[in-house]
C-alpha positions, 0 to 999 in steps of 0.5 A, spaced: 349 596 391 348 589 390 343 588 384 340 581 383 334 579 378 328 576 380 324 571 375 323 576 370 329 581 370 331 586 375 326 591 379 328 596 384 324 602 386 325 609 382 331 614 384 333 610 391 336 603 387 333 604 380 337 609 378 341 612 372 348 609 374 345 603 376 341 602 370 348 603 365 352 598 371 346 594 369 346 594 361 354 594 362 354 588 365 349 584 360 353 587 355 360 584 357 356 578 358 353 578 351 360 579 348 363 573 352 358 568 351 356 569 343 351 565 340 350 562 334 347 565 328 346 572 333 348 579 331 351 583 335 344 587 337 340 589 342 333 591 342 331 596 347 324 598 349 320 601 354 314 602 359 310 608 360 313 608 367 316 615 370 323 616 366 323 609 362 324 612 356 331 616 359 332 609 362 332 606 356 336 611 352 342 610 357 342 602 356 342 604 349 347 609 349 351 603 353 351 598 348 353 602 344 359 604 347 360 597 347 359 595 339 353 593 339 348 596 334 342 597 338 334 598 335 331 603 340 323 604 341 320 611 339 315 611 344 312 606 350 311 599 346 309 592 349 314 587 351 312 581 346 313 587 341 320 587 343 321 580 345 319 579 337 324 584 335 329 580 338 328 574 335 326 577 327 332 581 328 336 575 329 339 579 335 343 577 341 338 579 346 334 585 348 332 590 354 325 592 356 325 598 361 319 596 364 316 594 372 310 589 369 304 590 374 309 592 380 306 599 384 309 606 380 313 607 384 318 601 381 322 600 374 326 594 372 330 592 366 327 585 364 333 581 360 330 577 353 335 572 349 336 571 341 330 566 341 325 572 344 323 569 350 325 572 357 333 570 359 334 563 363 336 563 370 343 561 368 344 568 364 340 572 369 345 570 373 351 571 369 349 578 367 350 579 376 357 575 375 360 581 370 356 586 375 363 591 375 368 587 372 369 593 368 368 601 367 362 602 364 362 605 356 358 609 352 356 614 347 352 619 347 345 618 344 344 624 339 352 621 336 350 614 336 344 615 332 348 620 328 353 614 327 347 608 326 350 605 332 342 606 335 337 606 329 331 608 332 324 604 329 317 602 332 318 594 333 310 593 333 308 594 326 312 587 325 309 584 331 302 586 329 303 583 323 306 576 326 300 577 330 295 577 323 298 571 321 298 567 327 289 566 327 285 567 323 284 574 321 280 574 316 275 570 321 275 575 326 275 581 321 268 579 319 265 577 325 261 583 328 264 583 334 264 588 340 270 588 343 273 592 350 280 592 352 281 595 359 288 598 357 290 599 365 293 605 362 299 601 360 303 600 353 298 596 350 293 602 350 290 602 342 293 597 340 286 593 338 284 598 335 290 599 330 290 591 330 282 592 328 281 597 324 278 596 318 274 590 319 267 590 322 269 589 330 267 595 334 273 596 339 272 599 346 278 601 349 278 602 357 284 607 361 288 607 355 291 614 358 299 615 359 299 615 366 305 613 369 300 613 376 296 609 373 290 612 375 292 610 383 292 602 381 298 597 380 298 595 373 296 588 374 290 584 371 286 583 377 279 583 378 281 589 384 284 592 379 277 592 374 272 597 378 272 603 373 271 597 367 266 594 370 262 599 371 263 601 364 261 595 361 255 593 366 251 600 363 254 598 356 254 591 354 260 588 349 262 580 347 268 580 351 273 585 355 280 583 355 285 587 360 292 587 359 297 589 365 303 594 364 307 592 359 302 588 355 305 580 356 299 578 361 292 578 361 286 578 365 278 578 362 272 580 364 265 578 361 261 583 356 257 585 363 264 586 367 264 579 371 270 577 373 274 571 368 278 569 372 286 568 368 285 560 370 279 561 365 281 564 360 286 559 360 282 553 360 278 557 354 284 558 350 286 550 351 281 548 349 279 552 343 287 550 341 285 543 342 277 542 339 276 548 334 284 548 331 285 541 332 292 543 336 296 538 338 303 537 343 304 537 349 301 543 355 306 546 360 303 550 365 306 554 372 304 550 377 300 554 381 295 553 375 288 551 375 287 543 376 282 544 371 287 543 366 289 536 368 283 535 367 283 537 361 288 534 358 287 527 361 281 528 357 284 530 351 290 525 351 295 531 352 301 531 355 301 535 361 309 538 363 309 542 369 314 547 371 316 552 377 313 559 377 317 564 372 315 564 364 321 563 363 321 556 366 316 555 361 319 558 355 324 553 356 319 547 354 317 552 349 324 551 346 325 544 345 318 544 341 311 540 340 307 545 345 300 547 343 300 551 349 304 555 355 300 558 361 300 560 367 296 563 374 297 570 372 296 570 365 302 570 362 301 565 355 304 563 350 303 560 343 305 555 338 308 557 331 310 565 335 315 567 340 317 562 347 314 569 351 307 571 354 303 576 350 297 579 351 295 581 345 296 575 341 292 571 347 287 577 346 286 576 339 286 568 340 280 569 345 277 574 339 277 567 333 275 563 339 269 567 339 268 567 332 269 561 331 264 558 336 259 563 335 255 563 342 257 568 349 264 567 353 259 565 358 256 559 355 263 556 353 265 556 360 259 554 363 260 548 358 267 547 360 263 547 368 259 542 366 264 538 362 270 538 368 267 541 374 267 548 378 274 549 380 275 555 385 281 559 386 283 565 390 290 567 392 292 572 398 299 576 398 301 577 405 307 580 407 313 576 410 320 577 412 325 575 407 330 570 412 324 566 415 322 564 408 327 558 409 325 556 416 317 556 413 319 552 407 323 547 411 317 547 416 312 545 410 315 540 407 316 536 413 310 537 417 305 538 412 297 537 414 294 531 415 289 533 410 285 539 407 278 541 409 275 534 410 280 530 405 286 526 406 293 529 403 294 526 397 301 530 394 306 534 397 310 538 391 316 542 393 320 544 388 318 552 388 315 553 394 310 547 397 304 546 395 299 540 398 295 537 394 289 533 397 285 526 395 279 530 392 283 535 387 283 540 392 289 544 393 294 549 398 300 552 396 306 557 400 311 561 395 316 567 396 315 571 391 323 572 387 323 580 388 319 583 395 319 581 402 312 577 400 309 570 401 304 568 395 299 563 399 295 560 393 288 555 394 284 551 389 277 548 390 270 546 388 267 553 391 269 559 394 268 558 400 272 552 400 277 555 397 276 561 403 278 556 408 284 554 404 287 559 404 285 561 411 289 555 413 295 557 409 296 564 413 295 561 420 301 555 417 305 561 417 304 563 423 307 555 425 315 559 425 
C-alpha cells in the first residue's frame, strides 16, 4: 500500500489503511530519514504524542517502539496532549524531530501521523517527501515498549507543564490573572479539554470548559472549529452569558470563538482581532504572513498599519517557513491556525486563546465592540466556504480550465487578479473574491468566497459550484 502526506503529515482511516503495520513502515521510514539527513545542533530524539482518537495511544507507542529500534531516544506522552505541546517539545528538546498521532479535525473514523522538524514546526514539503522516498527501503526495527522504557530508550514525561509555562511568559500573565474575566472554552471533546482551567487556576477568571469529555466519537461531530459544529455551546452561553468562548479543534493547534452569547466569530475575525492587538495594544512589529485563502481585511490592515504582508499557499508549514527567516509579528490562516513571534513556527490554539484573553484585558470593553471597531475602521467583510465533493483526476483539468477561462467579473465587478499558485483564486476590482482548491488528503474541492455581505458572498460561492460543473 502507497502512503502519501498531504499538507500536515499522512491521515488514512483506522484499521482499513491506518494500521499497526502501516504506522511502524511509517515511523521506520522517518527514522531512516532522520539518520541519513542529520542536523545540526539536533540530538537524536524524538518526541511522540497523541490524540484522544480510538487506538492513538497504542499507535503512538508502536512508533516509539520503532525509533527505538532505531537508536533514537524517544520521549513518549502519558495521556492525550495538544500538538503545539509537542511541537514545543521538540524544539526545547533540541530533538530531530517529533510525531503526533492525531487526525486534527478530520471525522473519528481517521488517524494520522503529523510529522514535526527540530525547529517545532510542522516538516517541510521536502521532508515530508523524503520520509515517502525511505518508505521499505529497509525492514522495520523495534524494541518492545516495556524493554525500551526499562532501558531508558523511551522516557515517558508529560510535555505540556513546559508548554504551559512558555505560554505564561509569552503574554502578559499577570494582566490576565487579575482581570476577573469569565472565560469558556469549547474543548470539542478534543486533547485541549482543562487545559485553561490548569492554565487559570488561581488567578481570579472563572473558566468554563465545554465537551471537554474523552470521546473518541466526539459527540457525533467532526473535531473542527466550525460554527456547525457550535450547537450545544451555543445554547450554553445563550442561557449563561461569558466574555468570551474560545474553541479548539481535535488536537488543540487550531481555534475558532464564539461571542459570550454564542454568536459565531469567525477565525478571519479573531485574526483580524489578534493583529491588531499585536500591532496597536503591543507595539508588534514585522512582517504579517497569512494562507492566502485568508481574509482581505488583513490587507487592509496591514497597508494601514505600514506591515509588510508575505502570502503563502494553503498549509501551516508554508507559514512556518516564513516564520523561520524571522521579523514576523504574526502567522495565520482561514482555518484558524495561528502563530506567534518569540514562541514556536506552529499553530496553537491555546496560545491565540490566551492572546485573546490579554487583548480583552487590556482593552477593557466587549469582543464585540473590538470588532465593531475593526468594522468600522475597514469594512464588513463577508466569508463562506463550501466543501463539495469532487474526483481526484478532474482536478487538474478544472484547474487548467480556470485559470485559462476565468470570469469576465464577479457579481457586478470586473476582474482584477487571477492567483493561481495553490488553486485558482479570482479576485475582483471592488475587493471581493473566489477561489477553487483541492484539498491535499480527500477526493474534495474547497470553493472559498469573500464579500461585503453574506448575500454576496452566497452568490460567489454559487458561482464557484456551477464553475465546477464547466469540465
Amino acid at each position: 500500500m502507497s502512503i502519501k502526506f498531504g499538507t500536515d503529515g499522512w491521515r488514512a482511516i483506522i484499521a482499513e489503511d491506518f494500521t499497526f503495520a502501516n504506522v511502524a513502515r511509517v515511523a521506520q521510514a522517518t527514522a531512516d530519514y532522520w539518520s541519513a539527513n542529520p542536523v545540526s545542533g539536533a540530538e537524536k530524539k524524538v518526541v511522540v504524542g497523541y490524540d484522544r482518537r480510538f487506538l492513538s495511544k497504542e499507535f503512538a507507542a508502536r512508533a516509539a517502539e520503532v525509533f527505538a529500534g532505531n537508536g533514537f531516544y524517544a520521549t513518549l506522552t502519558p495521556e492525550p496532549s495538544p500538538t503545539p505541546s509537542v511541537s514545543f517539545a521538540v524544539k526545547a528538546q533540541h530533538a530531530i524531530g517529533g510525531v503526533m498521532i492525531t487526525a486534527s479535525h478530520n471525522p473519528p473514523i481517521f488517524n494520522g501521523f503529523k510529522l514535526k522538524s527540530h525547529y517545532g514546526g510542522s516538516s517541510d514539503p521536502e521532508a515530508c517527501k523524503g520520509v515517502e522516498g525511505w518508505l521499505d527501503k529497509n525492514p522495520v526495527r523495534s524494541v518492545k515498549l516495556a524493554e525500551a522504557i526499562k532501558s531508558k530508550q523511551v522516557v515517558v514525561k508529560d510535555v505540556r507543564p513546559a508548554h504551559y509555562a512558555a505560554l505564561k511568559r509569552l503574554v502578559d500573565f499577570k494582566l490576565i490573572a487579575k482581570s476577573k474575566l469569565l472565560f469558556a472554552h469549547d474543548a470539542l471533546f478534543g486533547v485541549g479539554a482543562g487545559c485553561f482551567e490548569q492554565l487559570l487556576a488561581g488567578t481570579t477568571c472563572k473558566v468554563t470548559t465545554l465537551n471537554g469529555a474523552h470521546d473518541p466519537l466526539f459527540g457525533g461531530i467532526n473535531p473542527e472549529p466550525i460554527e456547525s459544529n457550535y450547537g450545544r455551546s451555543q445554547a450554553y452561553l445563550k442561557k449563561h452569558p461569558h466574555d468570551l468562548c474560545l474553541v479548539t479543534d481535535g488536537d488543540a493547534d487550531r481555534v475558532g470563538g464564539m461571542d459570550g452569547r454564542g454568536n459565531y466569530l469567525t477565525t478571519h475575525t479573531l485574526i483580524c482581532l489578534l493583529l491588531r492587538h499585536l500591532f496597536v495594544n503591543r507595539h508588534g512589529r514585522g512582517r504579517m504572513i497569512k494562507a492566502l485563502t485568508t481574509t482581505s481585511m488583513v490587507d487592509k490592515m496591514c497597508e494601514a498599519y505600514g506591515i509588510e504582508l508575505v502570502e503563502t499557499g494553503v498549509g501551516f508549514k508554508y507559514i512556518c517557513a516564513e516564520m523561520l527567516k524571522g521579523n514576523v509579528l504574526l502567522g495565520a490562516e482561514e482555518s484558524g491556525g495561528i502563530g506567534f513571534p518569540g514562541h514556536i513556527p506552529e499553530r496553537d490554539g491555546i496560545a491565540s486563546g490566551l492572546m485573546l484573553l490579554e487583548m480583552l484585558a487590556v482593552e477593557r470593553t466587549s469582543v464585540n465592540k473590538l470588532v465593531a471597531h475593526l468594522e468600522k475602521q475597514f469594512g464588513q467583510h463577508r466569508y463562506g466556504r463550501i466543501d463539495a465533493h469532487f474526483p481526484l483526476e478532474k482536478r487538474g483539468a478544472l484547474m487548467e480550465f480556470l485559470k485559462t477561462n476565468p470570469p469576465a467579473k464577479l457579481l457586478r465587478s470586473p476582474l482584477a487578479d487571477v492567483k493561481s499558485y495553490d488553486g485558482v483564486k479570482f479576485i475582483s476590482q471592488d475587493g471581493s473574491w473566489l477561489m477553487l482548491r483541492g484539498s491535499g488528503t480527500e477526493p474534495i474541492l474547497r470553493i472559498y468566497a469573500e464579500a461585503k455581505s453574506d448575500a454576496e458572498a452566497h452568490k460567489l460561492l454559487k458561482l464557484g459550484v456551477q464553475l465546477t460543473t464547466l469540465v
